[in-house]
VOKE-821666 format. One record per residue (C-alpha): residue number from 1; residue in three letters; x, y, z. Coordinates in Angstrom, 2 decimals, padded with zeros to 5 digits. Layout:
N
[r NUM,ALA,[X,Y,Z]]
...
This chain:
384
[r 1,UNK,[013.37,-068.64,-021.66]]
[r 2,UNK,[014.13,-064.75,-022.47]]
[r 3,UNK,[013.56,-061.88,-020.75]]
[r 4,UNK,[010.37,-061.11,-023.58]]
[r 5,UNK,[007.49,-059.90,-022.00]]
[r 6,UNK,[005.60,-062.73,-024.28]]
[r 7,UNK,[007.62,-065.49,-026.42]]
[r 8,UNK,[006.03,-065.99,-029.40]]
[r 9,UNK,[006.69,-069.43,-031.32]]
[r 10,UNK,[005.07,-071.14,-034.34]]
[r 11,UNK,[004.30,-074.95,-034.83]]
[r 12,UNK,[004.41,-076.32,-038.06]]
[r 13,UNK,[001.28,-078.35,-039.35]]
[r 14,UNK,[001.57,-081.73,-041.16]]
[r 15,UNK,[-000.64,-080.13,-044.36]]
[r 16,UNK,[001.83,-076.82,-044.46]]
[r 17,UNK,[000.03,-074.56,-041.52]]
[r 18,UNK,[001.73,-073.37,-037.76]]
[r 19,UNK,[-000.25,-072.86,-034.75]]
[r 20,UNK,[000.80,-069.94,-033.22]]
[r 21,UNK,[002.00,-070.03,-029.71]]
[r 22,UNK,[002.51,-067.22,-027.00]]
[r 23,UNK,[003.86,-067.50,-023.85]]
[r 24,UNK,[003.69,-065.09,-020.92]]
[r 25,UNK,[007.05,-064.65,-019.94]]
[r 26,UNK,[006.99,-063.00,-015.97]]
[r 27,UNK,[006.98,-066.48,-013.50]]
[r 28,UNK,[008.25,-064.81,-010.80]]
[r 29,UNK,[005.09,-062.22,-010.23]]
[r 30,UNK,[003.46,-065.62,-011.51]]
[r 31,UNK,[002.53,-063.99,-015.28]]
[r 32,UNK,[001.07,-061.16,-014.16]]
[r 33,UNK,[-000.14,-059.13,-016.93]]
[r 34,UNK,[001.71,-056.10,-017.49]]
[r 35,UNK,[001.07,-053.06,-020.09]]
[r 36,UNK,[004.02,-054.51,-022.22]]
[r 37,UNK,[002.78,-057.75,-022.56]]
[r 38,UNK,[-001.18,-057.03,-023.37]]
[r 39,UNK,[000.32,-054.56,-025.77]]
[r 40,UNK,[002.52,-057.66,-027.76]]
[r 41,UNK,[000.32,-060.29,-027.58]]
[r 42,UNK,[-002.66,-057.89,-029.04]]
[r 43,UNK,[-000.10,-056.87,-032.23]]
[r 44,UNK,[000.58,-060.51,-032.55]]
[r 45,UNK,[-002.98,-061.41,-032.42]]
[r 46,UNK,[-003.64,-059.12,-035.15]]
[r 47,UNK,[-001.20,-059.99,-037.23]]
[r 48,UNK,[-001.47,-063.89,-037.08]]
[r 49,UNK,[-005.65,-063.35,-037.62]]
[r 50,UNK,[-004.47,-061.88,-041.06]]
[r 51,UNK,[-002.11,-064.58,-041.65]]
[r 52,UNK,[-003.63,-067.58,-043.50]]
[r 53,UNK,[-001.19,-070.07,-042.74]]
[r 54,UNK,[-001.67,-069.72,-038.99]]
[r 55,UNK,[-004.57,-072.21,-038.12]]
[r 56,UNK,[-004.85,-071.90,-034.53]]
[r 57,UNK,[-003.35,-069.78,-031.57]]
[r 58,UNK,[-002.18,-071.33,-028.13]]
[r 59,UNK,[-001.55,-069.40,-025.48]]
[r 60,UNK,[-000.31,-070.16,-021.80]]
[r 61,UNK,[002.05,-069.18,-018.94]]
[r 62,UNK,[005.58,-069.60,-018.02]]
[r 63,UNK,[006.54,-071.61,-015.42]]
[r 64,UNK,[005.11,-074.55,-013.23]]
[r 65,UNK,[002.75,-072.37,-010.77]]
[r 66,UNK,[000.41,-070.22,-013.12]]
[r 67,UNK,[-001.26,-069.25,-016.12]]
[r 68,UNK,[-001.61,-065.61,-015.39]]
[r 69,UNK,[-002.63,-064.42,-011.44]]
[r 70,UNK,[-004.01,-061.23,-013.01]]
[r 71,UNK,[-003.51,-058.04,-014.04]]
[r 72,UNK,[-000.19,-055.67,-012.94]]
[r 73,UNK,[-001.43,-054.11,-010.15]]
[r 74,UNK,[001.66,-052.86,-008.58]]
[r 75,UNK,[002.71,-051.01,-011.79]]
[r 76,UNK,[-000.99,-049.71,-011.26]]
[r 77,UNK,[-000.56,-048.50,-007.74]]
[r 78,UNK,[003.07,-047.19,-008.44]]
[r 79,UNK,[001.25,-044.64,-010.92]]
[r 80,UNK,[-001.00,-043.48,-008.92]]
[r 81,UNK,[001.37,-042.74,-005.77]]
[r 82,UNK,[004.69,-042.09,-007.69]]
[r 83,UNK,[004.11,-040.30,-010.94]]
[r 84,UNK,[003.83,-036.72,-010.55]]
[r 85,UNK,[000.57,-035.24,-011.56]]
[r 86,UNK,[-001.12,-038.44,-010.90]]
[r 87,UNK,[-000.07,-038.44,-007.21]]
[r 88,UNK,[-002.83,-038.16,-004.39]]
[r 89,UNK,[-006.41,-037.37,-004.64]]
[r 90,UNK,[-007.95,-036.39,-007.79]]
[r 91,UNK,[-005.18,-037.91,-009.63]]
[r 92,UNK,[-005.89,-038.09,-014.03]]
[r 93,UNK,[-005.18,-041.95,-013.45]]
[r 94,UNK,[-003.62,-041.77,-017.18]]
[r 95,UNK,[-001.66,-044.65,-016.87]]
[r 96,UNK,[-004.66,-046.70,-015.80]]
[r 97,UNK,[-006.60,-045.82,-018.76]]
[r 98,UNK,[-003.69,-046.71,-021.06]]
[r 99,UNK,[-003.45,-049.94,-018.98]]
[r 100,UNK,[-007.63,-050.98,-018.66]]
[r 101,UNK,[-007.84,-050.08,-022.36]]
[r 102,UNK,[-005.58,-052.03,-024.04]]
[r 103,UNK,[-006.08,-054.65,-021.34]]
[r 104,UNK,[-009.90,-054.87,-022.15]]
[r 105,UNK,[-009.80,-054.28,-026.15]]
[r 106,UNK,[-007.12,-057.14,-026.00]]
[r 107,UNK,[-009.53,-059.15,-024.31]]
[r 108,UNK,[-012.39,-058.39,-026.46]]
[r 109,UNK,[-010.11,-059.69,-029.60]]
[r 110,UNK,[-009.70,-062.53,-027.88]]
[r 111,UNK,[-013.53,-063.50,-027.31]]
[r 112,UNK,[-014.10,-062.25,-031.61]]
[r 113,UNK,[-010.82,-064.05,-032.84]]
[r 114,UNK,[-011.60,-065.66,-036.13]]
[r 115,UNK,[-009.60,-068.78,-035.40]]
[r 116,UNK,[-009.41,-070.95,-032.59]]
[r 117,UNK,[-007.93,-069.66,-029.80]]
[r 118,UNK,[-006.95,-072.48,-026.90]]
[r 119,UNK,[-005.64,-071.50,-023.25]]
[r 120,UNK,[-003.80,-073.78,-021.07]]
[r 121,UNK,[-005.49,-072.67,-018.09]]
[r 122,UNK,[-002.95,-074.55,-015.67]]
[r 123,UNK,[-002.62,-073.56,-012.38]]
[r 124,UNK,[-003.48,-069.90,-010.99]]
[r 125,UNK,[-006.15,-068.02,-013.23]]
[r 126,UNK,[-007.00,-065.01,-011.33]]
[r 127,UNK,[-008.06,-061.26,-012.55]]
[r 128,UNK,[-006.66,-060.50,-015.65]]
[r 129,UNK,[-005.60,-063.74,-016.23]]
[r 130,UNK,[-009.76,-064.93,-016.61]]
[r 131,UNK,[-009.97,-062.30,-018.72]]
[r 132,UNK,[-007.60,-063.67,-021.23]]
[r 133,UNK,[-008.91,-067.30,-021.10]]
[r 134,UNK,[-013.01,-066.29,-020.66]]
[r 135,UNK,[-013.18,-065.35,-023.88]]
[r 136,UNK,[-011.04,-068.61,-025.81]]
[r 137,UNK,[-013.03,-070.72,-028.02]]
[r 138,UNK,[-011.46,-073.69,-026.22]]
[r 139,UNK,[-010.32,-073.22,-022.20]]
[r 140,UNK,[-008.31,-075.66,-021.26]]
[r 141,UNK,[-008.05,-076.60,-017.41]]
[r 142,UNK,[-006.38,-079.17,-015.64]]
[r 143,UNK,[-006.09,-080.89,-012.02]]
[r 144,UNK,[-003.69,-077.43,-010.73]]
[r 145,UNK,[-006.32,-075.07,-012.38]]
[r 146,UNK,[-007.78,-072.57,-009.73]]
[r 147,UNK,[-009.87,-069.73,-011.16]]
[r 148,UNK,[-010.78,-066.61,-008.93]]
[r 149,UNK,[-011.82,-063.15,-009.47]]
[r 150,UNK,[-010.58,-061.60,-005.98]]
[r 151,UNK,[-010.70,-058.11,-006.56]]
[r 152,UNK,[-012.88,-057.50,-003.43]]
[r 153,UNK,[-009.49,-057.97,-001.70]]
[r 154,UNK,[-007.96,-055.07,-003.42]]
[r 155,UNK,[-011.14,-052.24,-003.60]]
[r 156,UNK,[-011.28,-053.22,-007.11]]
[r 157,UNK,[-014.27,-055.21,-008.46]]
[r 158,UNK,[-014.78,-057.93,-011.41]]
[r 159,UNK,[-013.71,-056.17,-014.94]]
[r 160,UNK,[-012.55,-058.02,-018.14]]
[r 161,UNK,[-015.84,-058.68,-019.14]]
[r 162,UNK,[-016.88,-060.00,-016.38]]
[r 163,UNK,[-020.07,-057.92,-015.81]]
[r 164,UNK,[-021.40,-059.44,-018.72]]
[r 165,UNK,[-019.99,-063.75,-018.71]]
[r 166,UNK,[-020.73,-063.69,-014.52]]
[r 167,UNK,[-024.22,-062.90,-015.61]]
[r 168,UNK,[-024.72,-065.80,-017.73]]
[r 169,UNK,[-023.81,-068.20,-015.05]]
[r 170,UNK,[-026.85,-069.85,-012.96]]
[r 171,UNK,[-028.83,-066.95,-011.02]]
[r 172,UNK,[-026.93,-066.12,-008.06]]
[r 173,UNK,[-024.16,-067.36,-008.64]]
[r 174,UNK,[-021.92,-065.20,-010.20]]
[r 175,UNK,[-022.71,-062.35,-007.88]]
[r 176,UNK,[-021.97,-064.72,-005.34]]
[r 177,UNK,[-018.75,-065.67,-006.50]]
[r 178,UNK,[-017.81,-061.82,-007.39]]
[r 179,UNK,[-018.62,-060.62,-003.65]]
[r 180,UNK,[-016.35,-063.35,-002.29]]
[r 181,UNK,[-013.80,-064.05,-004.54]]
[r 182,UNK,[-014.60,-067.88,-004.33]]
[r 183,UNK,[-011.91,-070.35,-005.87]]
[r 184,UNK,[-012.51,-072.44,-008.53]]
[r 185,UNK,[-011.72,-076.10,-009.38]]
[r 186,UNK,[-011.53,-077.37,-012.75]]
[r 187,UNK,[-014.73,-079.43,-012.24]]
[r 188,UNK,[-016.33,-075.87,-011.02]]
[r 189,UNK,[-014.95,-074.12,-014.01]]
[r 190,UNK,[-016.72,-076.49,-016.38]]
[r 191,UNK,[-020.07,-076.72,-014.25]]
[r 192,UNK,[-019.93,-073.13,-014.51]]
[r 193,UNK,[-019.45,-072.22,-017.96]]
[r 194,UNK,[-015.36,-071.25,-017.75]]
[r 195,UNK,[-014.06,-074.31,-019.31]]
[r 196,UNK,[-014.28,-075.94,-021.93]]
[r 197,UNK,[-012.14,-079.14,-021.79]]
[r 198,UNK,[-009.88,-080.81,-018.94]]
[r 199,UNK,[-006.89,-082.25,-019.78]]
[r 200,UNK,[-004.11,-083.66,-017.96]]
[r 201,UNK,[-001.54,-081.43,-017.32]]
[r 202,UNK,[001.02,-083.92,-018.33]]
[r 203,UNK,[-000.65,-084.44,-021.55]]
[r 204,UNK,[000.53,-080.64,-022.64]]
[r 205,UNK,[003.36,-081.88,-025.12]]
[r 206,UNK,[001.17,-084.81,-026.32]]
[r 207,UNK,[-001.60,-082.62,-027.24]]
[r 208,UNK,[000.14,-079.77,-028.65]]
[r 209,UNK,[002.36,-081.99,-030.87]]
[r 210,UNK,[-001.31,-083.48,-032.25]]
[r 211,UNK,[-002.46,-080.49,-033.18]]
[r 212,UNK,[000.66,-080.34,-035.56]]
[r 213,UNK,[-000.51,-083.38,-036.93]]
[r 214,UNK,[-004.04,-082.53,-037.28]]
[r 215,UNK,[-006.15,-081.43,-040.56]]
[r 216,UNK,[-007.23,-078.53,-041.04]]
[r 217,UNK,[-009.28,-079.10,-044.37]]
[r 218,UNK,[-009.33,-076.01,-046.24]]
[r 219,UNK,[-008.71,-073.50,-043.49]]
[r 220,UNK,[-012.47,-071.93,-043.29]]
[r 221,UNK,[-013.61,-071.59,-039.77]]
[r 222,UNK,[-015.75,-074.13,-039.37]]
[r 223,UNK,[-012.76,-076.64,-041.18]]
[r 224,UNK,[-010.37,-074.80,-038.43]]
[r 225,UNK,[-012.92,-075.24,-035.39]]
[r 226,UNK,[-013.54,-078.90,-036.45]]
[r 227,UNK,[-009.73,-079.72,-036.90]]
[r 228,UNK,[-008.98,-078.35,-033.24]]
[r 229,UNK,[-012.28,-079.63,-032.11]]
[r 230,UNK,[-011.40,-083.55,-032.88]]
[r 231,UNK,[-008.01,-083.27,-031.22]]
[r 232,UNK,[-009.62,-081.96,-028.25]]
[r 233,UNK,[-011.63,-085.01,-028.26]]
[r 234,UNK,[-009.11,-087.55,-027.96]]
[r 235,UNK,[-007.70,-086.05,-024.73]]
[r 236,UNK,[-010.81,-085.10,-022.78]]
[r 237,UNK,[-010.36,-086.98,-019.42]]
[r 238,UNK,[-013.49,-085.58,-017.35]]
[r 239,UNK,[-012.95,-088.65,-014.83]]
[r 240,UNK,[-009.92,-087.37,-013.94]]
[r 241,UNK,[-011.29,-083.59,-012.47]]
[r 242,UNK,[-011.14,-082.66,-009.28]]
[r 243,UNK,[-014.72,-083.09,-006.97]]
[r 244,UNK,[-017.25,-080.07,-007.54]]
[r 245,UNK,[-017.43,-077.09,-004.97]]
[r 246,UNK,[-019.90,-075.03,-006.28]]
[r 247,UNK,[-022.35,-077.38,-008.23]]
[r 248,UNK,[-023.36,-079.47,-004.88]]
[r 249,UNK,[-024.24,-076.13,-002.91]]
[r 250,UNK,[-025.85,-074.32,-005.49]]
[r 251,UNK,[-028.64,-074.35,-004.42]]
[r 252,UNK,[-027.35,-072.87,-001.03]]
[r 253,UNK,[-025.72,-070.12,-003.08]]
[r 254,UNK,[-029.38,-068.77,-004.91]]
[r 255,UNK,[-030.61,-068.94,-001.43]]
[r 256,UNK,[-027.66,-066.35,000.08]]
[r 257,UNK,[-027.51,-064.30,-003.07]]
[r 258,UNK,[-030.86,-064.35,-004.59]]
[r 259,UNK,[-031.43,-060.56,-002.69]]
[r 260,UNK,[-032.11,-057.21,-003.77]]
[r 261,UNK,[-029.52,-055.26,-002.34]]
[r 262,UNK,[-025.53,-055.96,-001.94]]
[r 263,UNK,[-026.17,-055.07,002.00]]
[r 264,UNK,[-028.48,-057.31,002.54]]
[r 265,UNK,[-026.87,-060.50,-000.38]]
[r 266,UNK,[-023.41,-059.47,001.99]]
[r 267,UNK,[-025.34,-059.85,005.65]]
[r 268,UNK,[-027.06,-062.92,004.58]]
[r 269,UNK,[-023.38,-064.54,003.46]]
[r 270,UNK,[-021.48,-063.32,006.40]]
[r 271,UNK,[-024.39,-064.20,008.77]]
[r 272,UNK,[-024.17,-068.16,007.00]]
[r 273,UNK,[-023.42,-071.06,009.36]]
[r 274,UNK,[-022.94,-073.62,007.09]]
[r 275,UNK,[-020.46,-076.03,008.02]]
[r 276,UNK,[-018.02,-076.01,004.87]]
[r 277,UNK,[-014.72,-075.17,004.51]]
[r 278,UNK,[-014.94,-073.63,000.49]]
[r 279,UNK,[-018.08,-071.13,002.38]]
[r 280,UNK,[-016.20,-070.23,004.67]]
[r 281,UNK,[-013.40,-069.24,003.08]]
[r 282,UNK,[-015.44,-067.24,001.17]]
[r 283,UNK,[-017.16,-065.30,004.14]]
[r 284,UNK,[-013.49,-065.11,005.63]]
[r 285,UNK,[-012.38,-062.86,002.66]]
[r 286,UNK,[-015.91,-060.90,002.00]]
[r 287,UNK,[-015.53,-059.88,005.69]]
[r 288,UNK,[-011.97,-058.60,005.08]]
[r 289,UNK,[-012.42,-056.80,001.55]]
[r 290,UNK,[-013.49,-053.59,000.37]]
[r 291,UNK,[-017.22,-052.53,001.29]]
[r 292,UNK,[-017.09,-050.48,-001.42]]
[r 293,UNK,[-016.49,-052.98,-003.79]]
[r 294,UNK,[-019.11,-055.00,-002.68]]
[r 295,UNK,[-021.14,-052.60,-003.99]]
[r 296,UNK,[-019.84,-052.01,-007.42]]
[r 297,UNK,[-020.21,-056.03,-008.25]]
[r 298,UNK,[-023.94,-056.19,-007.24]]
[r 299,UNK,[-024.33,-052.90,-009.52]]
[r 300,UNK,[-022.48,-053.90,-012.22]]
[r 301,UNK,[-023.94,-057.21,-012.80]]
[r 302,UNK,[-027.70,-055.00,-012.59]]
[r 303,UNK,[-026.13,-052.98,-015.25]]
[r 304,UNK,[-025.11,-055.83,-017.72]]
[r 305,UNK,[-027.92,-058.33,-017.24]]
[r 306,UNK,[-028.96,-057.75,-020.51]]
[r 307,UNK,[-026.31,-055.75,-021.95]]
[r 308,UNK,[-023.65,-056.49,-025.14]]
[r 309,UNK,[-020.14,-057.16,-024.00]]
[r 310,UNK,[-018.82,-054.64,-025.69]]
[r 311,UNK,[-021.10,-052.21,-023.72]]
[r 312,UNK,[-020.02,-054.13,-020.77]]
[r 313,UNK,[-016.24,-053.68,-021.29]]
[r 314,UNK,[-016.80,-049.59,-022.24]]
[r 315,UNK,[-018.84,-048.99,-018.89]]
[r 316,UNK,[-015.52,-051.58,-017.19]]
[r 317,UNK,[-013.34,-049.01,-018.64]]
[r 318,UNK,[-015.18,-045.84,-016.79]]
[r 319,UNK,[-015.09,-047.30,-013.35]]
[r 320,UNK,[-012.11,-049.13,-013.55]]
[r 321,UNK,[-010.30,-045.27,-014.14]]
[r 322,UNK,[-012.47,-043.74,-012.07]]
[r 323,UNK,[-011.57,-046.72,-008.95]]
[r 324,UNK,[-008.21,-045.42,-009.50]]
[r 325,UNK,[-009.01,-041.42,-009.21]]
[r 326,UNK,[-011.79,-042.12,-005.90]]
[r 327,UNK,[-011.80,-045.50,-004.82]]
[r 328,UNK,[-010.11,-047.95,-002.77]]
[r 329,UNK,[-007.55,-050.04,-005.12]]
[r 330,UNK,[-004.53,-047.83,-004.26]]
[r 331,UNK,[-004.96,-048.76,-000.41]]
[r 332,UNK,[-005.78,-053.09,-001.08]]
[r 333,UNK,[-002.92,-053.23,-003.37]]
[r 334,UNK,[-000.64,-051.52,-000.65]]
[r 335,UNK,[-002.18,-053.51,002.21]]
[r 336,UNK,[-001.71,-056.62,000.32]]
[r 337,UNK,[001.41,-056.33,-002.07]]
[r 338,UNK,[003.05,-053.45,-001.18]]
[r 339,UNK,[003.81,-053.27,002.48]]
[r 340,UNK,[001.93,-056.55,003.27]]
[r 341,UNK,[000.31,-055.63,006.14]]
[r 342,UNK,[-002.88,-056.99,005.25]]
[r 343,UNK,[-004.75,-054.45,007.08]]
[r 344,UNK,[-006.18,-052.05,004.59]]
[r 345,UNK,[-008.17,-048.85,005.71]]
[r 346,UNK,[-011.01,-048.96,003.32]]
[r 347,UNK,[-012.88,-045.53,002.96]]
[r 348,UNK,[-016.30,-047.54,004.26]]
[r 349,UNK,[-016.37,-049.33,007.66]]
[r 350,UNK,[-019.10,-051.71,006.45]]
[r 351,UNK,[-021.45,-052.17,003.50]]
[r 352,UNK,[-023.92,-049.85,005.39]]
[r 353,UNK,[-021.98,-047.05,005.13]]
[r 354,UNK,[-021.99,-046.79,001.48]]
[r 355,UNK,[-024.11,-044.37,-000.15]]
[r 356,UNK,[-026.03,-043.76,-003.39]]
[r 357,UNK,[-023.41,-040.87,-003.61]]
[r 358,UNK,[-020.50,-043.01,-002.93]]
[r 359,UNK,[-021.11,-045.07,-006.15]]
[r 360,UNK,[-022.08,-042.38,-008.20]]
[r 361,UNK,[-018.97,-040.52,-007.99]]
[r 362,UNK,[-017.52,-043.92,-009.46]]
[r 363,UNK,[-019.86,-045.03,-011.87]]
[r 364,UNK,[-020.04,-040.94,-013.45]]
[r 365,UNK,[-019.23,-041.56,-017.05]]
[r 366,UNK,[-015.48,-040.09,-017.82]]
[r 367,UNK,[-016.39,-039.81,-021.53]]
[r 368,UNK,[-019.03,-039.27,-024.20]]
[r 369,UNK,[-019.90,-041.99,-026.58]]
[r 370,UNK,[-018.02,-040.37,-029.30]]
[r 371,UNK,[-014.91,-040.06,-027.41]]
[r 372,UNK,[-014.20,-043.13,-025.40]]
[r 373,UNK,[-011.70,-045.09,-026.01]]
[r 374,UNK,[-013.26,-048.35,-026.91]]
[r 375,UNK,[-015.87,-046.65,-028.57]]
[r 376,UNK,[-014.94,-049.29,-032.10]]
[r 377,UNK,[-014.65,-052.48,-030.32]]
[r 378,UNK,[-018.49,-053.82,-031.60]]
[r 379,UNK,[-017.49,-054.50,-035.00]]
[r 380,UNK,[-016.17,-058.37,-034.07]]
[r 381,UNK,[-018.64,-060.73,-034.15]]
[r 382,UNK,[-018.06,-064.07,-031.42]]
[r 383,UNK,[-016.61,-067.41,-033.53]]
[r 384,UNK,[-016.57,-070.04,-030.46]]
């Protein structure tokens, strides 16, 4: 493999087409997704949607371990402690709007691509990584899959999208699994709406060399959809999925998160005796994480419950910046990957101290409608 940020391949088809294939290229920080990679593999994107010949796009991650863990948060936390202006309180956080908005208008391409788009989803899928496969017309997981959203461990909070597709899971749920940071089988991720298909993982090869062989009629979307679609088919092996987590307890879940407030959803989780080892790993991490971050996933699933997801990524955009300028991601990503002490000071000692003030300051809008940066990104209309 090269040192590319992304390798980008193409796979002939037996009637004349190639499937395009892209490959996150950083296995030793696991895939995570840097600036220079979101910024290829959204030019690519654009160019192979214009290309007729292409009839499908694959997309996965280097190495044995992981699809992508998530987004670059240390080049995240090195510009906001390291880079000048942006140094210290009040920072202008440009980098992280550079980063968030090419992260999240990549994303958004992904879930209005006019041609199938299939994600290995093999092993870690974490952060930014979710965001790349939520959206996929077909998400692909297999027996090493584990999906998480853990940004409660870093002061950050859910993003790519997720304030809108968490909110279209079972009530409860997704607020549930937002707060925590709860892992994710591949069984869970198809219960819940995050998968599409399992396959093997040793039926990669076999299943990318029959979509070379497979017809693609005359290359309109449903003829591409169906082509992809009866591949897909043959190598569905449900049997072979790991045992639920979530699905068996869910009704245990509505009953913990089903509140009105994140103080009270977070008391009634922490305060849960359940005898289970996937709960209480969960309450494990919600004790340790960010207070304040507890917060902003309980508001921003009230603010998306009936929202677009464009409108959802725009308002992800705002807070993500403005976590960066006022809230507590510089001091999880330090605690966690920087000097690994695992002992971050968060701003709030407990849920209870955060105020109606406290999440205003985040949630204050950075831009006007005219100006912000994904102002365009509505014009795609979703193909899967």
């Amino acid at each position: 493999m090269t040192d590319l940020a992304v390798v980008f391949d193409e796979l002939p088809t037996r009637d004349g087409g190639r499937v395009g294939i892209a490959t996150l290229n950083a296995p030793k920080s696991l895939n995570a997704l840097s600036l220079e990679m979101a910024r290829q593999l959204d030019a690519k994107l654009q160019a192979w949607a214009l290309d007729r010949s292409i009839v499908a796009v694959w997309l996965e991650g280097s190495g044995e371990k992981a699809f992508c863990a998530g987004g670059d948060v240390v080049a995240l936390y090195r510009s906001m402690t390291e880079e000048g202006e942006n140094r210290g309180a009040g920072r202008d956080s440009v980098y992280a709007e550079t980063y968030f908005t090419t992260e999240y208008r990549l994303d958004y391409r992904i879930h209005t691509y006019p041609k199938p788009v299939l994600v290995w989803g093999d092993g870690i899928v974490m952060g930014g990584g979710l965001g790349l496969m939520a959206g996929a017309s077909r998400r692909l997981v297999t027996e090493t899959t584990l999906i998480a959203m853990p940004e409660i461990t870093i002061g950050l909070y859910p993003d790519i999208g997720a304030s809108w597709f968490l909110n279209r899971m079972p009530p409860g749920v997704g607020v549930y699994l937002g707060i925590t940071g709860g892992q994710l089988n591949a069984r869970d991720a198809l219960d819940l709406g995050l998968a599409d298909h399992f396959v093997p993982r040793e039926q990669r090869d076999a299943l990318l060399e029959a979509l070379g062989e497979a017809d693609y009629g005359a290359r309109s979307r449903r003829d591409l959809q169906a082509g992809v679609q009866r591949v897909l088919d043959r190598f569905e092996a449900r049997a072979h999925a790991p045992a639920a987590q979530v699905w068996p307890l869910l009704d245990h879940i509505q009953a913990l998160s089903a509140q009105v407030d994140a103080p009270t959803a977070v008391h009634r989780i922490l305060k849960d005796t359940r005898d289970d080892g996937w709960l209480a790993a969960n309450r494990k991490r919600l004790e340790a994480g960010s207070p304040l971050s507890a917060h902003l996933v309980w508001s921003m699933l009230e603010r998306h419950r009936h929202t677009s997801l464009a409108d959802a990524f725009r308002d992800e955009l705002n807070l993500s910046v403005q976590c960066c300028r006022h809230g507590d991601i510089a001091e999880g990503v330090r605690a966690l990957l920087i000097d690994k002490d695992r002992n971050p000071r968060w701003q709030h000692a407990s849920v209870d101290d955060v105020g109606p003030a406290d999440l205003q300051v985040l949630l204050e809008p950075l831009w006007s409608v005219e100006a912000h940066p994904l102002r365009d990104i509505d014009s795609g209309q979703r193909v899967n």
